[in-house]
C-alpha positions as CSV (number, residue, x, y, z in Angstrom):
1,X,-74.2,-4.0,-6.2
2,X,-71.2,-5.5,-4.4
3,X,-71.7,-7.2,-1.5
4,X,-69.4,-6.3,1.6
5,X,-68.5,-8.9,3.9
6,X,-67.3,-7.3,7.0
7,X,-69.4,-4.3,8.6
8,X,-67.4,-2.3,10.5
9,X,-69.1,0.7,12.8
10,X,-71.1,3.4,10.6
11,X,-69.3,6.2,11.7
12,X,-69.5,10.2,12.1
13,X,-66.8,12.1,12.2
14,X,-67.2,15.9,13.7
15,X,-64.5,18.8,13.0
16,X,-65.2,22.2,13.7
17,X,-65.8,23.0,10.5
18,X,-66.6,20.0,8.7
19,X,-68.5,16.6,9.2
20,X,-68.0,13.3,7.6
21,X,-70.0,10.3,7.7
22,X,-69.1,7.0,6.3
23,X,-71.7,3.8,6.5
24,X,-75.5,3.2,5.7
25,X,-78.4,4.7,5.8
26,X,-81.9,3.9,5.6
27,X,-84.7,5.7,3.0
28,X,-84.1,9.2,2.6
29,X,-86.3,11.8,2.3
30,X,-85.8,15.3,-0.2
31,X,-83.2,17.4,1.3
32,X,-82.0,20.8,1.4
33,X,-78.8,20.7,3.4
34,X,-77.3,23.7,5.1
35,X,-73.6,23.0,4.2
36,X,-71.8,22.2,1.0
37,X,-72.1,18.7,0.5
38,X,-69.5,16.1,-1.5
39,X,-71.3,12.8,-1.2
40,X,-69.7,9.5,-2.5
41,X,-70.9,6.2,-2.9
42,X,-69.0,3.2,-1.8
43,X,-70.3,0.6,-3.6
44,X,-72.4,1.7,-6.8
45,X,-73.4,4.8,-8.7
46,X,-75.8,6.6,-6.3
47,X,-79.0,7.6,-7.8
48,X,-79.8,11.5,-7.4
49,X,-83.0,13.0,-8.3
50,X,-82.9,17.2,-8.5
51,X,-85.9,18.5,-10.1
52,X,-87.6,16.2,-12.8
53,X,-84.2,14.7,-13.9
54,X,-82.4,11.6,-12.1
55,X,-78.9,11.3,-12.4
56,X,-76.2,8.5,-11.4
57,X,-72.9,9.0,-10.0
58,X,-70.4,7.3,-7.6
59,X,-69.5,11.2,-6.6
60,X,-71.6,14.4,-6.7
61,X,-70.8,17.9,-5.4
62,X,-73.7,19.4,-4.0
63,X,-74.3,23.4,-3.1
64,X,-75.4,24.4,0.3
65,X,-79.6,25.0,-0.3
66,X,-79.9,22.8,-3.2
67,X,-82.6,20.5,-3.1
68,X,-82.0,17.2,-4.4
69,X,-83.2,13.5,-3.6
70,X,-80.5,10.9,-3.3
71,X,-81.4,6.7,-3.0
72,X,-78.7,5.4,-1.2
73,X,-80.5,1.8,-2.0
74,X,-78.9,0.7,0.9
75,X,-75.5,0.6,-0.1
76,X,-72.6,2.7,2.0
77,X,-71.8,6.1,1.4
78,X,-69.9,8.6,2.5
79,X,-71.1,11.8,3.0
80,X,-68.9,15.0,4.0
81,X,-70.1,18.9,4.6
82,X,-67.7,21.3,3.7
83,X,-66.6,24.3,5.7
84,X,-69.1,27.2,5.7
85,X,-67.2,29.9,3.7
86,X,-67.0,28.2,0.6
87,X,-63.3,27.8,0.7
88,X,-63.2,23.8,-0.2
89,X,-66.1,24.0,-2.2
90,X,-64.8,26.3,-4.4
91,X,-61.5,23.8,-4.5
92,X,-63.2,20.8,-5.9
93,X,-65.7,22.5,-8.5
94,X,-62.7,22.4,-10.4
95,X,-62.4,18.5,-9.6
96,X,-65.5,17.4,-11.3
97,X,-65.8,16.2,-15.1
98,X,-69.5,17.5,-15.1
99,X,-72.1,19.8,-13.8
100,X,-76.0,19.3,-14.2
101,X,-78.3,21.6,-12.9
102,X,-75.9,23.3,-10.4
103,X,-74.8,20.0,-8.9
104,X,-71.8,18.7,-9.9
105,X,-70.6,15.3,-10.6
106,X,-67.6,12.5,-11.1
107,X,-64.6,13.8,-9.3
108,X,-61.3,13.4,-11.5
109,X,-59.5,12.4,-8.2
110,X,-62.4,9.6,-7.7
111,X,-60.8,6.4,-7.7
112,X,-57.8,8.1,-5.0
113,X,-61.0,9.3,-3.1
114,X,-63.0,6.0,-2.5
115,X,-60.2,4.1,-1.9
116,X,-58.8,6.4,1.0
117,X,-62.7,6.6,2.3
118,X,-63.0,2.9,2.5
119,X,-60.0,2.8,4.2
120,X,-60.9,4.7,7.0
121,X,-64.4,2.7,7.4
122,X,-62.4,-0.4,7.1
123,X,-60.0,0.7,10.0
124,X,-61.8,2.6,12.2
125,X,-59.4,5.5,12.2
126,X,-59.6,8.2,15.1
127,X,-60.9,12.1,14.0
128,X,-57.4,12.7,14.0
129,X,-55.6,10.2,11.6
130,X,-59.4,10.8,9.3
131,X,-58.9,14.2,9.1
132,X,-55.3,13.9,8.3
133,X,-56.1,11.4,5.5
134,X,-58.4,13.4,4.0
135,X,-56.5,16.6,4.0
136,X,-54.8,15.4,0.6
137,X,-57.4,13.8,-1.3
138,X,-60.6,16.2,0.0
139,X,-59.4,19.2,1.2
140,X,-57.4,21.8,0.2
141,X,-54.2,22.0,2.8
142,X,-53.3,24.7,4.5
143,X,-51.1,26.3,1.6
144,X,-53.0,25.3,-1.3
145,X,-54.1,28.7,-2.7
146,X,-57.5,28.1,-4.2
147,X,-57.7,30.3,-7.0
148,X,-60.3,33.3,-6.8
149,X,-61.4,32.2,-3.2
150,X,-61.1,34.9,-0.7
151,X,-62.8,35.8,2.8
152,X,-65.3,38.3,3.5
153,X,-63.8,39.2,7.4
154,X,-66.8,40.4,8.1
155,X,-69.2,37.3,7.0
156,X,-66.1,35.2,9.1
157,X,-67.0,37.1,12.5
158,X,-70.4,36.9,11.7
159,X,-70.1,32.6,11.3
160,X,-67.8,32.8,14.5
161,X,-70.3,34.9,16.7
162,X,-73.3,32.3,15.8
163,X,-70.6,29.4,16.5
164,X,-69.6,31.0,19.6
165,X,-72.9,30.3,21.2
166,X,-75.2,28.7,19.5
167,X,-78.3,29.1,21.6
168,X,-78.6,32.4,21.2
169,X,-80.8,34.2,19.3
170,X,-78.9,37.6,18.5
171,X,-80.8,39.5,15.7
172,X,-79.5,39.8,12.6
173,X,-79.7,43.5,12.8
174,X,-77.1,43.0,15.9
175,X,-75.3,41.0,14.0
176,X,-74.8,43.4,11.1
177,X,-74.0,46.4,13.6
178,X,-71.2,44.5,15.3
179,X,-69.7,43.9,12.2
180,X,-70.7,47.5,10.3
181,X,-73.3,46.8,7.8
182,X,-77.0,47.5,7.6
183,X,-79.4,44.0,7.8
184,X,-79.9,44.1,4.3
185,X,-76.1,44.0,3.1
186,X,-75.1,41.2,5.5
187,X,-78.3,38.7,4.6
188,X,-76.9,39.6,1.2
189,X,-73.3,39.2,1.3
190,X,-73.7,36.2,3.5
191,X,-75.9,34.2,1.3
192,X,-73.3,34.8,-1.2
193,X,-70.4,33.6,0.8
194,X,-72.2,30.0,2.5
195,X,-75.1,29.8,-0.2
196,X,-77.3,30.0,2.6
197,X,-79.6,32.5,4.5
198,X,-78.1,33.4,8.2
199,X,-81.2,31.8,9.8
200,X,-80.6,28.6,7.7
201,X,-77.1,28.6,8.8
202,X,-77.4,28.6,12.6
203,X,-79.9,25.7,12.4
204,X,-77.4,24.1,10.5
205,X,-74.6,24.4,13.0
206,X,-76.9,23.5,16.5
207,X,-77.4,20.1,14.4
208,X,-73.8,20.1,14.6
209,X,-73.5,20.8,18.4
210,X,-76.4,18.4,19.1
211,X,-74.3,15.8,17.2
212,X,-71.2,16.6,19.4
213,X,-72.8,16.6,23.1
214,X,-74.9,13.0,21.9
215,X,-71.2,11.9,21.1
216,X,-70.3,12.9,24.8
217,X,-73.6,11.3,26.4
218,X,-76.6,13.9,26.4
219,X,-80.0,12.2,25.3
220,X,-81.4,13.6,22.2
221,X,-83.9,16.2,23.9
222,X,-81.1,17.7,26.5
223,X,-78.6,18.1,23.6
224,X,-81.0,19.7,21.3
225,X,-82.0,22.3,24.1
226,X,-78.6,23.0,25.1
227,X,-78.1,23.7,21.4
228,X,-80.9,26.2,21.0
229,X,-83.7,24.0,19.8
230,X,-87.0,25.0,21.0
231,X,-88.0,21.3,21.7
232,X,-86.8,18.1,20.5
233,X,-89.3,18.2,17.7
234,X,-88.2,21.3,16.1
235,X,-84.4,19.2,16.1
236,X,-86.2,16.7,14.7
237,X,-87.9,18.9,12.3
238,X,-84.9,20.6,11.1
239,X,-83.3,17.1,10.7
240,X,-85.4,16.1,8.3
241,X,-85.7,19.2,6.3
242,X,-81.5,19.6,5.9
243,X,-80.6,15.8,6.0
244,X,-83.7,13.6,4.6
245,X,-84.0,11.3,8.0
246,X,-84.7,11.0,11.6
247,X,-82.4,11.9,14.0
248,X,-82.6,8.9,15.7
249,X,-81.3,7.1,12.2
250,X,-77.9,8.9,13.0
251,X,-77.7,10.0,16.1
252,X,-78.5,6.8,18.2
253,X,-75.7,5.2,20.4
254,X,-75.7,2.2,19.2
255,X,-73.2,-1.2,18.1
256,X,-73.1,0.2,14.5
257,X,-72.4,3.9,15.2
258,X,-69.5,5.5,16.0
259,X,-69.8,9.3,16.6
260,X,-66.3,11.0,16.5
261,X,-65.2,14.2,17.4
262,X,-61.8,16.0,16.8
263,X,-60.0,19.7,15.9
264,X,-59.5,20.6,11.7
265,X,-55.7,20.3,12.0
């Protein structure tokens, strides 16, 4: 593995509709996130186990719900969820050389990747400037058509209503009458559009405001009720299920962790 001689801040960036997070981490546990996930690895081919075969990559594209066992081995990685709709995932499936077992791996754009993620560790760069960065080598821009993508409205009003306050509980049968489709046809059309169950999805985004009010200064257990955790042991819980760690291994103000937080433009 190669050695790195300066260690800059870990650091986790937070856009409304993506995350990235660039640094180390400790032992992970199995995961099953609730986002799309492209995951690089800095240093080394990451080791990924999914199911009874192991696989080793220094890039993987990982479906929302799939789960898989990466061993960061201590090296730095960088780890980014994709927006919920499918949009970007859907952009760089056609960016990998391979696909094994649903997960797909070595990007063509690879080498242009790392380099501009280790760039950004390197300097530090504000959510701004990061997200402008990787606008060109991760996401598709603004007018890049992404061919045979297109948006359910109704699944978008659905992921905007749970983002517009995350705390509440509104039924899923609510949910489908405000947007005029039984309970049955939205848990089905939305699971198609995210790759994830509705449930599954707002857990996933509270993590995300928990993530954003610790940035601003809440403790752990204040955050994680404002965000619609029962307690911070169900965050804690759901932290481990979706990303394979403690909170606390992330989430903690600390001298090596910067938590970021900016607009996707």
């Amino acid at each position: 593995m190669n050695q790195v001689a300066v260690n800059p801040s870990n650091v986790l960036y937070l856009w409304p509709l993506r995350t990235l997070y660039i640094g180390q981490l400790g032992r992970l546990s199995p995961m099953s996130q609730g986002a799309h996930a492209l995951m690089f690895a800095l240093d080394a081919p990451l080791s990924v186990r999914i199911g009874e075969h192991e696989y080793r990559s220094r890039s993987l594209l990982v479906p929302a719900g799939t789960r898989f066992h990466p061993d960061t081995r201590g090296q730095r990685i960088a780890c980014c969820f994709l927006d919920p709709l499918g949009r970007d995932f859907l952009y760089l499936q056609s960016q990998m050389r391979r696909c094994h077992e649903g997960v797909y791996v070595e990007s063509v754009r690879q080498a242009e990747q790392l380099a501009t993620l280790e760039r950004l560790w390197q300097q530090g760069a504000d959510a701004r400037t990061a997200y402008r960065q990787l606008t060109d080598v991760l996401f598709p821009g603004t007018s890049t058509q992404v061919p045979g993508f297109s948006v359910d409205e109704r699944i978008a009003r659905v992921v905007d209503m749970i983002r517009a306050d995350p705390a509440d509980n509104i039924s899923n049968d609510e949910l489908a009458a405000r947007v005029g489709l039984s309970g049955a046809r939205l848990q089905r059309l939305f699971k198609e559009s995210t790759g994830i169950p509705i449930r599954r999805y707002r857990l996933w985004h509270r993590l995300f405001v928990t993530s954003s009010m610790m940035a601003m200064g809440s403790t752990l257990t204040d955050a994680a009720l404002a965000a619609g955790f029962s307690d911070s042991s169900h965050l804690t819980h759901v932290f481990r299920s979706m990303l394979g760690m403690k909170p606390s291994m992330v989430l903690r103000r600390s001298r090596d962790m910067r938590i970021l937080v900016g607009t996707d433009q």
